[in-house]
C-alpha positions as CSV (number, residue, x, y, z in Angstrom):
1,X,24.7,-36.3,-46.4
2,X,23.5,-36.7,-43.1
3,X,21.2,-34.7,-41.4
4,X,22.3,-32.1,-38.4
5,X,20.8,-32.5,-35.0
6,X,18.5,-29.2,-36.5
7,X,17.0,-30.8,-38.9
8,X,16.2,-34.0,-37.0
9,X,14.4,-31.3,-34.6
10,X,12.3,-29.6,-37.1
11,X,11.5,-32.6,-39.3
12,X,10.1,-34.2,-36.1
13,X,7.9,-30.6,-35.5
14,X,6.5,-31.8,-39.1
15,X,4.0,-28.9,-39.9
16,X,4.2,-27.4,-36.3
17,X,7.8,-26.8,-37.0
18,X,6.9,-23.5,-38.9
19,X,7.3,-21.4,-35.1
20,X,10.8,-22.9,-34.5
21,X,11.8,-22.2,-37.4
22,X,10.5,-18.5,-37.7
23,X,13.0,-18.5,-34.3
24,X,16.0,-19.8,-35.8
25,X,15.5,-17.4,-39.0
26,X,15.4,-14.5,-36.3
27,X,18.8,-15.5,-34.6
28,X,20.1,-15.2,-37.9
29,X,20.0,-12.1,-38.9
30,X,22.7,-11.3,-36.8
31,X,20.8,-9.7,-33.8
32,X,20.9,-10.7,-30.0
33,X,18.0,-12.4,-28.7
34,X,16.7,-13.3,-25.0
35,X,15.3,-16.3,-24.8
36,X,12.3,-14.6,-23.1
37,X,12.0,-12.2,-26.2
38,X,12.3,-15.1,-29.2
39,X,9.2,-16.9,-27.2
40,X,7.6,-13.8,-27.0
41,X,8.3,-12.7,-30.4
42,X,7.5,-15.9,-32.0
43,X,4.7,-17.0,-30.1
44,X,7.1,-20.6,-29.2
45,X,7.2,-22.1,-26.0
46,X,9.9,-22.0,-23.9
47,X,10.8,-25.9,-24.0
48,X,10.6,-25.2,-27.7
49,X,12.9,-22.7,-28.1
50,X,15.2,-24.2,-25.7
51,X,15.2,-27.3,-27.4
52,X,16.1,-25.6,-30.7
53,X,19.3,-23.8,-29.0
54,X,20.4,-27.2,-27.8
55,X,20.7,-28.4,-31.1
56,X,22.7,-25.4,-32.8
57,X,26.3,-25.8,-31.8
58,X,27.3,-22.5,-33.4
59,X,25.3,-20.5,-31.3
60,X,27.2,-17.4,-30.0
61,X,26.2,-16.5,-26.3
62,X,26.6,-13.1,-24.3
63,X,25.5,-13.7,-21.0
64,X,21.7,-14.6,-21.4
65,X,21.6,-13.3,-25.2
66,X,22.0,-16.1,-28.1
67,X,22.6,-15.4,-32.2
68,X,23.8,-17.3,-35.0
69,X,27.0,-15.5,-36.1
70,X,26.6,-13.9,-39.2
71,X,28.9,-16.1,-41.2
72,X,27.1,-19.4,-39.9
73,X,23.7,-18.4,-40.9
74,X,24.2,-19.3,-44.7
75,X,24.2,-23.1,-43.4
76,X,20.9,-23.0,-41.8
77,X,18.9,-20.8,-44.8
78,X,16.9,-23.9,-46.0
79,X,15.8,-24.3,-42.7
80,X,14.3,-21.1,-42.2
81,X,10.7,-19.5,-42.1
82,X,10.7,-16.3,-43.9
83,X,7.2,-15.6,-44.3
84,X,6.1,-13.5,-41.3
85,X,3.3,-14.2,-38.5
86,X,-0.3,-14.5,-39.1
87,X,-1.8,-11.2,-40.4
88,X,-2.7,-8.6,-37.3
89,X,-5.6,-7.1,-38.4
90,X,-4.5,-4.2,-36.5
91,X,-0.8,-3.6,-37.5
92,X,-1.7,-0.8,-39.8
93,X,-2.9,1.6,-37.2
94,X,-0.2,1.1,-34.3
95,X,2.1,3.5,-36.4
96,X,-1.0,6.3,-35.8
97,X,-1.0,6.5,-31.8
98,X,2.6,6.6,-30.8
99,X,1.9,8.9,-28.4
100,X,-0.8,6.1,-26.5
101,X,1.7,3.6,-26.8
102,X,4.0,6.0,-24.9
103,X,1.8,6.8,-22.3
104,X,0.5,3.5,-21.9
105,X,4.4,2.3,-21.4
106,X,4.2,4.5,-18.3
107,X,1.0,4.2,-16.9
108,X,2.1,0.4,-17.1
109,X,5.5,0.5,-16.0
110,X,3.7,2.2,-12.9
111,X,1.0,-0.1,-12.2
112,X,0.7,-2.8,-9.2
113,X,3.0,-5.7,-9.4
114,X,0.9,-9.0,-10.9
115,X,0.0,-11.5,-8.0
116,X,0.9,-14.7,-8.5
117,X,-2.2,-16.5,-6.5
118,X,-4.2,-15.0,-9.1
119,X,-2.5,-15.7,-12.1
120,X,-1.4,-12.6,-13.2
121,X,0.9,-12.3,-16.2
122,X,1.2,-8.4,-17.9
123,X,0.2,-8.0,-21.2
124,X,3.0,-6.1,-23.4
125,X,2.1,-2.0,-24.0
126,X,1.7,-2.7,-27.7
127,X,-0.7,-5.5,-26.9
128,X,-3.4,-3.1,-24.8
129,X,-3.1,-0.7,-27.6
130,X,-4.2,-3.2,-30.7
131,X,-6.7,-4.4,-28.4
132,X,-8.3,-1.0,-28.1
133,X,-7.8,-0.8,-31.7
134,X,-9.1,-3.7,-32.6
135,X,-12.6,-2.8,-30.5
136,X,-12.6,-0.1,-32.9
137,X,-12.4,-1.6,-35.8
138,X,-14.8,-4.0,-35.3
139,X,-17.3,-2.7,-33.5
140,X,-19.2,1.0,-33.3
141,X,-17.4,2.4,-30.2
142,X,-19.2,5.8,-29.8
143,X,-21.7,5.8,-27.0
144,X,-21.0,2.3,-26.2
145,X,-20.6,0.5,-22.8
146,X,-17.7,-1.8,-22.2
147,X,-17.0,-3.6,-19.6
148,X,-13.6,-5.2,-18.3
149,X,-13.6,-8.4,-16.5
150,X,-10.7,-8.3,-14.6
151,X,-8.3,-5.6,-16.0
152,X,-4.9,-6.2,-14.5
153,X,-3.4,-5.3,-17.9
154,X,-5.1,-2.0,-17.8
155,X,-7.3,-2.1,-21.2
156,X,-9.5,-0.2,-19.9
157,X,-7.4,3.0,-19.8
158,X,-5.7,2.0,-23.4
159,X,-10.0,2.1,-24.4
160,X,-10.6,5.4,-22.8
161,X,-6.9,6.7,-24.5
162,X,-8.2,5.6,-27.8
163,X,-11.8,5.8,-27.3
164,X,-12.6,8.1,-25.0
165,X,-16.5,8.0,-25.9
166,X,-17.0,5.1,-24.9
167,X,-18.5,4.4,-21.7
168,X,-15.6,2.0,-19.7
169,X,-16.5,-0.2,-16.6
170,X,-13.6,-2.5,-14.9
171,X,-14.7,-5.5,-12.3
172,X,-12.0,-6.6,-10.3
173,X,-10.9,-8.9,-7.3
174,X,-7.5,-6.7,-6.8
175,X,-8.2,-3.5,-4.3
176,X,-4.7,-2.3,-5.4
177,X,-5.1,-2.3,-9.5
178,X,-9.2,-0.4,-9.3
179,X,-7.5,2.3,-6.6
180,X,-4.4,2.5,-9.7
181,X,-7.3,2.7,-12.4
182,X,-9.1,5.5,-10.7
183,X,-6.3,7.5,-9.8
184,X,-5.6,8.1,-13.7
185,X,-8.8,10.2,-13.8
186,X,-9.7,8.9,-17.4
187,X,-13.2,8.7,-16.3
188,X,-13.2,4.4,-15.7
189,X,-15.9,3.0,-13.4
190,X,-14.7,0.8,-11.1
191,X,-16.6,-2.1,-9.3
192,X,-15.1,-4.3,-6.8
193,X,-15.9,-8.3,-7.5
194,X,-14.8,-11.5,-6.5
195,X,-16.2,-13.1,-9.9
196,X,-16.9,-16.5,-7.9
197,X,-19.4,-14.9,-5.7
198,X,-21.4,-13.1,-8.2
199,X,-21.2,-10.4,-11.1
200,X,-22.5,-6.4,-9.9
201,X,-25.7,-5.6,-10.1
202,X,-24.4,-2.0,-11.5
203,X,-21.9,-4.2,-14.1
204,X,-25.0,-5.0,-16.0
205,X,-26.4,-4.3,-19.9
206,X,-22.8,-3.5,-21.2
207,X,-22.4,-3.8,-25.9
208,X,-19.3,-5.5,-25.1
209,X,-17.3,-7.2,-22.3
210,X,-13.4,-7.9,-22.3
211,X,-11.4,-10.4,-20.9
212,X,-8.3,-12.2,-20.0
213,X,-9.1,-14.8,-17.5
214,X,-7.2,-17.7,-15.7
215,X,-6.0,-20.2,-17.7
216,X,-7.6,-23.4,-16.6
217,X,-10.7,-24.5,-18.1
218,X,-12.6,-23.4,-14.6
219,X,-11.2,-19.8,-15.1
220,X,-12.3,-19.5,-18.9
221,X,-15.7,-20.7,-18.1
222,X,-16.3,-18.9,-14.9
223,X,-15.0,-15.5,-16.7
224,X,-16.5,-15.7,-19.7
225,X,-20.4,-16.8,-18.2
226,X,-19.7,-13.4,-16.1
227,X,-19.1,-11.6,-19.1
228,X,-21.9,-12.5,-21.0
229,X,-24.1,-11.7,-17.6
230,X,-22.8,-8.0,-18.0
231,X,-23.8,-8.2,-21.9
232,X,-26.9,-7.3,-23.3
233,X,-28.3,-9.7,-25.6
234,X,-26.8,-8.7,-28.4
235,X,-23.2,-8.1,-27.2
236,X,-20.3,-9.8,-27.6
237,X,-17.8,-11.1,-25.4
238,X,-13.7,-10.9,-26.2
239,X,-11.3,-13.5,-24.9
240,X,-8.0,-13.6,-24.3
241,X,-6.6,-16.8,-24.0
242,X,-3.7,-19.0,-25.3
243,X,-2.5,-22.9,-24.8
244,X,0.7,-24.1,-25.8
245,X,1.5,-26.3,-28.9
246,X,2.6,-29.4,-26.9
247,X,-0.8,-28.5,-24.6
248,X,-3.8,-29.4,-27.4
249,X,-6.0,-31.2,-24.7
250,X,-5.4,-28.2,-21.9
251,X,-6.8,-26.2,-24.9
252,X,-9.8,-28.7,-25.8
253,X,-11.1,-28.5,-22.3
254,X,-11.0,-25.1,-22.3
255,X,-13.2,-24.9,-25.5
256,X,-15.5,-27.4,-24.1
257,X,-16.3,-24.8,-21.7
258,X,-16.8,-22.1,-23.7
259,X,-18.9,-24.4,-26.2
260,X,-21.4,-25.7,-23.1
261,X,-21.9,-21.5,-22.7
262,X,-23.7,-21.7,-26.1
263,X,-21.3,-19.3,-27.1
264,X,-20.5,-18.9,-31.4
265,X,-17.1,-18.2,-32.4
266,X,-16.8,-15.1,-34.7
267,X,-13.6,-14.9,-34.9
268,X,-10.0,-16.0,-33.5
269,X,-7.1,-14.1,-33.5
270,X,-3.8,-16.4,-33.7
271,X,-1.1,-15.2,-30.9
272,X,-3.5,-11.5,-30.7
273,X,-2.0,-11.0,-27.4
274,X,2.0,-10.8,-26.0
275,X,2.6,-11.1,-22.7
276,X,5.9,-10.5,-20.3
277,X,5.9,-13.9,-18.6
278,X,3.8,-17.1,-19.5
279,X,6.6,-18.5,-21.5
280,X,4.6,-22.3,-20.7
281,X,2.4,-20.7,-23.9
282,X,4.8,-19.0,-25.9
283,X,4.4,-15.6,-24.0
284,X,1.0,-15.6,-26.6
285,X,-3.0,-15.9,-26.9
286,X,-5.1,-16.1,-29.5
287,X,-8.1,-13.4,-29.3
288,X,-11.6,-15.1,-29.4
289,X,-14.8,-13.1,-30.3
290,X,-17.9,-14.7,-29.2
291,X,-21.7,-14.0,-29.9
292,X,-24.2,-15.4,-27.3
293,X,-26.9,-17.1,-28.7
294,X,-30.6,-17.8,-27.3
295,X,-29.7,-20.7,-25.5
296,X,-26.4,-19.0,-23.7
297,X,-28.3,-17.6,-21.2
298,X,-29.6,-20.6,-19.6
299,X,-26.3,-21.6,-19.7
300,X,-24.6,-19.3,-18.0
301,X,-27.2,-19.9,-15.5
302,X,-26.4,-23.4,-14.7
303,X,-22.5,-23.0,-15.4
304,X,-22.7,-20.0,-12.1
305,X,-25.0,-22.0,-9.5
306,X,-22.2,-24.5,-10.1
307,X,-19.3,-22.1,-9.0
308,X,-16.3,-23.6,-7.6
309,X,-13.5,-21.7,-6.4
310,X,-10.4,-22.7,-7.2
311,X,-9.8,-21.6,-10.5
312,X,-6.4,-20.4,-10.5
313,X,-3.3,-22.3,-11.3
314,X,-1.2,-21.5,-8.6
315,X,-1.9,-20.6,-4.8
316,X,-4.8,-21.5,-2.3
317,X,-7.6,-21.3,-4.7
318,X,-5.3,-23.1,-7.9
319,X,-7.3,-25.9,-9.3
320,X,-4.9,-28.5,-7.8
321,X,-5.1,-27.0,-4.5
322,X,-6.7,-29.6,-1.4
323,X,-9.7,-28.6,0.3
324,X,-9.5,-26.8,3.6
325,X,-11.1,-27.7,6.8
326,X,-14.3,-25.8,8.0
327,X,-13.7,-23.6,10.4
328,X,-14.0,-24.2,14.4
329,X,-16.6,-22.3,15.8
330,X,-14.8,-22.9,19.6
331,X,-18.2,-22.4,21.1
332,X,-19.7,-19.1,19.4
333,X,-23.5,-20.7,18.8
334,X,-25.0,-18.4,15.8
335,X,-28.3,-18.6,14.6
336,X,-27.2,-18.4,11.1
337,X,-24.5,-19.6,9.1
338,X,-23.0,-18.0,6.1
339,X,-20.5,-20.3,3.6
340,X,-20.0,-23.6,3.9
341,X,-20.1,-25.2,7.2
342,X,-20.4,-29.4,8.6
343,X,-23.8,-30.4,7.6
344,X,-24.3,-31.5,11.1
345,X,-24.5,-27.9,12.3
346,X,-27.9,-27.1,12.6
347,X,-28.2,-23.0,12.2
348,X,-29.7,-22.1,8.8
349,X,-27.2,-21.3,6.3
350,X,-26.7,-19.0,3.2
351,X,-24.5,-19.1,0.8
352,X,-21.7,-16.8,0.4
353,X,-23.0,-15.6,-3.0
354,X,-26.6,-15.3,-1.8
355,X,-25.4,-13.6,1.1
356,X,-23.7,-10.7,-1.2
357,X,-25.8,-10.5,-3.7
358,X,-29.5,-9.5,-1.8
359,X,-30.4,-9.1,2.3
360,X,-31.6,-12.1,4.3
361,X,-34.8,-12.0,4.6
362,X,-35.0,-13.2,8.7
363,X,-33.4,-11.4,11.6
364,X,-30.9,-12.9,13.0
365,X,-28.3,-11.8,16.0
366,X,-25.7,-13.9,15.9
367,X,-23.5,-14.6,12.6
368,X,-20.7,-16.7,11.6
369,X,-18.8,-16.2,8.1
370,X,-16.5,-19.0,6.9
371,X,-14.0,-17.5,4.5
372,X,-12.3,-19.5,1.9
373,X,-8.7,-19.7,1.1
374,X,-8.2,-16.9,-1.4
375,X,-10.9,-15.3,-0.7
376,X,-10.4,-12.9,2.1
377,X,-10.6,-10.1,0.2
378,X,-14.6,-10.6,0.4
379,X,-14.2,-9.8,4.2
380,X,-15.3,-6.6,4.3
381,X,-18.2,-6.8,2.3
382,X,-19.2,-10.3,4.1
383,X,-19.3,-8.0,7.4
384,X,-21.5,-5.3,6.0
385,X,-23.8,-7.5,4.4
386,X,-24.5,-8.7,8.0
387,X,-27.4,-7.0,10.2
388,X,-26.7,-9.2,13.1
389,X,-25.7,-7.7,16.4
390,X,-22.5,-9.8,16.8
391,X,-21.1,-11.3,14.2
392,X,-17.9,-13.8,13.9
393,X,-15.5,-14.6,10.2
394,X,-13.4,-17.4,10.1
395,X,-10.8,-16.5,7.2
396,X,-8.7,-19.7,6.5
397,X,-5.5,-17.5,7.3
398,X,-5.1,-14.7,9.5
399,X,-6.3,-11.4,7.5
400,X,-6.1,-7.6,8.5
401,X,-8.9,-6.2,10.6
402,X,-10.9,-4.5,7.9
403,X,-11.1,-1.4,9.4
404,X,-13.4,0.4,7.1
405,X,-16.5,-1.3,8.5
406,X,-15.6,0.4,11.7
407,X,-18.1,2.8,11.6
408,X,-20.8,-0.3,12.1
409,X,-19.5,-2.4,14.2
410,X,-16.3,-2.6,16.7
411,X,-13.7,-5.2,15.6
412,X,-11.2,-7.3,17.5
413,X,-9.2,-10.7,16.7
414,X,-9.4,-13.9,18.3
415,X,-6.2,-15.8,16.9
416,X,-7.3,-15.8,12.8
417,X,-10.8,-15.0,14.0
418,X,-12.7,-11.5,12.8
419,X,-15.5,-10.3,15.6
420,X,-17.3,-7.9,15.2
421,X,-20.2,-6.2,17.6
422,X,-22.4,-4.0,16.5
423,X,-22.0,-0.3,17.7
424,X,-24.8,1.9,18.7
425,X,-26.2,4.7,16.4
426,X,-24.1,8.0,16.1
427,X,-25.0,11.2,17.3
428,X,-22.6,13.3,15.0
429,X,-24.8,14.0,11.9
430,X,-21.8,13.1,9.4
431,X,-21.0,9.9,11.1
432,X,-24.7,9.0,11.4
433,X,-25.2,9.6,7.9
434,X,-22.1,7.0,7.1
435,X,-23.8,4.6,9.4
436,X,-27.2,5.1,7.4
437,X,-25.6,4.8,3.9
438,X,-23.3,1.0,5.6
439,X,-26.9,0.0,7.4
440,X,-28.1,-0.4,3.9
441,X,-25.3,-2.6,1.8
442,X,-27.8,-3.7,-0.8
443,X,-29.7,-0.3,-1.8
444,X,-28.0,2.3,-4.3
445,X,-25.6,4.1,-2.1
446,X,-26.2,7.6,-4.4
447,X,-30.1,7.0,-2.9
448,X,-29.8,6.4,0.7
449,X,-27.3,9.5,1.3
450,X,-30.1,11.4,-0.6
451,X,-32.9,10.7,1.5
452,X,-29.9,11.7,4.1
453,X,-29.4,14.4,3.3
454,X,-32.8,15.4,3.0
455,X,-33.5,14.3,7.0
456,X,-30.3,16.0,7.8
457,X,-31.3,19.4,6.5
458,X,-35.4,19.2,8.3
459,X,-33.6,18.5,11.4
460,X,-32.1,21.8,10.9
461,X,-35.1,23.2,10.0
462,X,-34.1,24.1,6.2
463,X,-35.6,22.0,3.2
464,X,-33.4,20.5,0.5
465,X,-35.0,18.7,-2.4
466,X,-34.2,15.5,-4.3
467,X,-32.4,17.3,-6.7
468,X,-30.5,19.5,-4.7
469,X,-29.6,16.5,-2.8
470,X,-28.2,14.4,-5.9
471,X,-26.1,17.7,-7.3
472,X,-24.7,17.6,-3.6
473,X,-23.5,14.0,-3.7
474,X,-22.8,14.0,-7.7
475,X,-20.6,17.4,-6.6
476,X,-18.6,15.5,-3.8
477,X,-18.5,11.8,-5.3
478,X,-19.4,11.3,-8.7
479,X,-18.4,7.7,-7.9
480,X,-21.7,7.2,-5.8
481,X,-24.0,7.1,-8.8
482,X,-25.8,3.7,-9.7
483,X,-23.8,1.8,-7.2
484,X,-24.1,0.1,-3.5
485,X,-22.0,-0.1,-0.9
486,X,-20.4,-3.7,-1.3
487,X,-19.9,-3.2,-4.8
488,X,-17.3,-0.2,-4.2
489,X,-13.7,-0.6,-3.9
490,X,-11.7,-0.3,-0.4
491,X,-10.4,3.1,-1.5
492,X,-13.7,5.0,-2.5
493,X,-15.9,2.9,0.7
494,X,-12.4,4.8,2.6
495,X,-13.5,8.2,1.2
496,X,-17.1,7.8,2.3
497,X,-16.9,9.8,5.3
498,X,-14.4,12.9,4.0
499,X,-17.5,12.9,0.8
500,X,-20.1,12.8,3.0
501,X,-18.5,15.5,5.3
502,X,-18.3,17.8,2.3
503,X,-22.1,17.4,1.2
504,X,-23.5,18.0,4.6
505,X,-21.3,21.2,4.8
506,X,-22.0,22.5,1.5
507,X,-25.7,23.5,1.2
């Protein structure tokens, strides 16, 4: 008897055939499938799945929907995969916590749209849930710190749902998904971070660090050696991250990267995670758990001083992307240069990283930034990281004028051009404090408002103590604590002033 264009497909699949064929055993049971939903539900690429529809030519169609009708199916049940999934080591407890798989529908149903540029593909509901779960299974989750690495999915929240002892910190590049996160009130730290230019100091000595990074082998290996800096040495770092079947080399890189890190594999979690989107992958990714060793450290020291930034797939900073030209200075003559700039410019330099992540040492008056492609959202904390009395940015696209460094220096455009001149000190004693607590970018913000505070009140002749002084700022912005200034997102550097209004009015 000859064989059907079906059975030529799957025979070809050989022992990968066991996904395509868990597909074709679902459109037989007489339900309407998506394709979107049968990639996502069986963990099958898309050109997989489609290439199995082409070959079935009783396939009933409703609009975008496709089953085998019922009386068809008995032809096909020798071809079929009946054995479910790989075992979820988690499945048991979803039927507990319907009610956090209700609200976590909502919160992200809510939540800021993905951007594309930085590869942003939502994580199902039920998906944030097991990974919560699956923290808690495996690890001791009372009193522990955990930090998220980029958190567009929102685990954090589903962690402090399920978890709420545990002691939650999200780093993110997106202004628009910490502002969402904070505005739940669940008690989540937020830190702003563009992970290419350097991990928070205040992200630091975390049990265990989360993520779901880009998927390029750059991305992996740039997210996870972050991680593991936020780690303490006995930590361990949790991956999401999947590569399609027809994909194995995409996937070898990737683990290349991760095994350079030093990093052990404790466990993997086939198709762990489900995502709306990334059909390239089968909608899926495997979990990874990985221990640092002795010798990851060092690692992730070399891995970061070789940062490059274009990690993303897609966009101005996607791996494919060409370089852009350095900025024209059109006669602007700094004394120091900040990026990367023609070597035969003969200013000193610093790199953007460098630049963020301590003070320059020397004085210098007159500054120019160059801003990369992609990362413009580092403007605002490039300008307050400068001391200079005029300073000029050269983002490689025009970019809003960041107005919340207006309280140190007056802003104008020049065509895509940022300058920015120095204003003079304040008189008001709220606005001088805000210019005291921006003047210092690198110290603990929750310290410099103290002292503050303290001058504020001898100027008035009263005398406020240290401790007075933190229970003010801990009273009016709990978010100050342990943190500086460039670390903070847009929306809580915003609230500075209104915050420090309140504490200089309230003792």
């Amino acid at each position: 008897m000859e064989r059907s264009e079906v059975e030529r497909l799957l025979d070809a699949a050989g022992v990968d055939s066991r996904r395509s064929r868990h597909a074709l055993a679902l459109l037989c049971e007489g339900r309407w499938w998506t394709l979107a939903d049968l990639v996502r539900e069986t963990a099958t690429s898309r050109r997989a799945i489609e290439a199995l529809l082409r070959t079935l030519p009783d396939l009933a169609r409703d609009g975008e929907r496709f089953r085998v009708p019922i009386e068809h199916a008995s032809a096909y049940q020798h071809l079929l995969a009946l054995a479910p999934p790989p075992a979820d080591p988690v499945a048991h407890l979803l039927p507990h916590y319907p009610h956090v798989l209700e609200r976590l529908e909502a919160l992200i149903a809510r939540a800021p749209r993905g951007r594309r540029t930085l590869d942003h593909v939502a994580a199902t509901p039920e998906t944030v849930l097991r990974r919560a779960l699956l923290l808690g299974t495996r690890f001791w989750l009372p009193g522990s710190r955990l930090l998220c690495v980029g958190d567009h999915d929102l685990t954090s929240l589903a962690v402090k749902l399920v978890h709420p002892e545990t002691d939650v910190t999200v780093v993110d590049v997106d202004e628009r998904i910490l502002a969402y996160i904070d505005a739940q009130g669940l008690g989540v730290r937020t830190r702003w971070a563009d992970l290419r230019l350097g991990l928070p100091a205040s992200a630091e000595g975390h049990d265990l660090a989360i993520t779901d990074p880009p998927y390029t082998p750059e991305g992996v290996g740039l997210f996870v050696a972050r991680a593991v800096e936020g780690l303490k040495d006995d930590g361990r770092v949790l991956l999401a991250y999947g590569a399609g079947e027809r994909t194995p080399m995409l996937a070898l890189k990737v683990q290349q990267a991760l095994s350079a890190l030093n990093l052990v594999n404790e466990a993997v979690y086939p198709d762990f995670n489900r995502y709306h989107g990334a059909e390239a992958v089968g909608s899926a990714a495997e979990m990874y758990i990985l221990r640092p060793t002795t010798k990851t450290r060092p690692a992730v020291a070399a891995r970061v001083e070789r940062v490059a930034t274009a990690i993303y797939t897609q966009g101005p900073q996607s791996v494919e992307s060409s370089a852009t030209r350095a900025p024209d200075l059109a006669g602007f003559v700094p004394d120091l240069l900040v990026g990367d700039w023609p070597k035969e410019l003969t200013a000193a330099r610093v790199r953007l990283s460098t630049w963020l992540a301590r003070p320059y040492a020397a004085a210098a008056e007159r500054v120019a930034i160059a801003v990369p492609a992609g990362m413009e959202a580092a403007l605002p904390r490039l300008l307050l990281a400068a001391r200079a009395t005029h300073v000029r940015a050269y983002p490689a696209a025009p970019y809003p004028l960041p107005e919340v460094v207006s309280p140190v220096y007056e802003l104008t455009s020049d065509g895509p051009v940022v300058v920015a001149a120095r204003r003079e000190q304040p008189e008001e004693a709220a606005a001088r404090t805000v210019r005291r607590i921006l003047d210092s970018p690198h110290a603990k913000l929750a310290n410099t408002w103290r002292e503050a505070l303290i001058a504020a009140a001898k100027a008035e002749g009263r005398t406020l103590t240290k401790n007075e002084a933190r229970a003010l700022i801990r009273a009016t912005a709990p978010w100050a604590e342990g943190v500086t200034p460039l670390e903070l997102p847009l929306h809580l550097l915003q609230a500075l002033p209104e915050a420090v209004g309140k504490s200089l009015t309230a003792h």
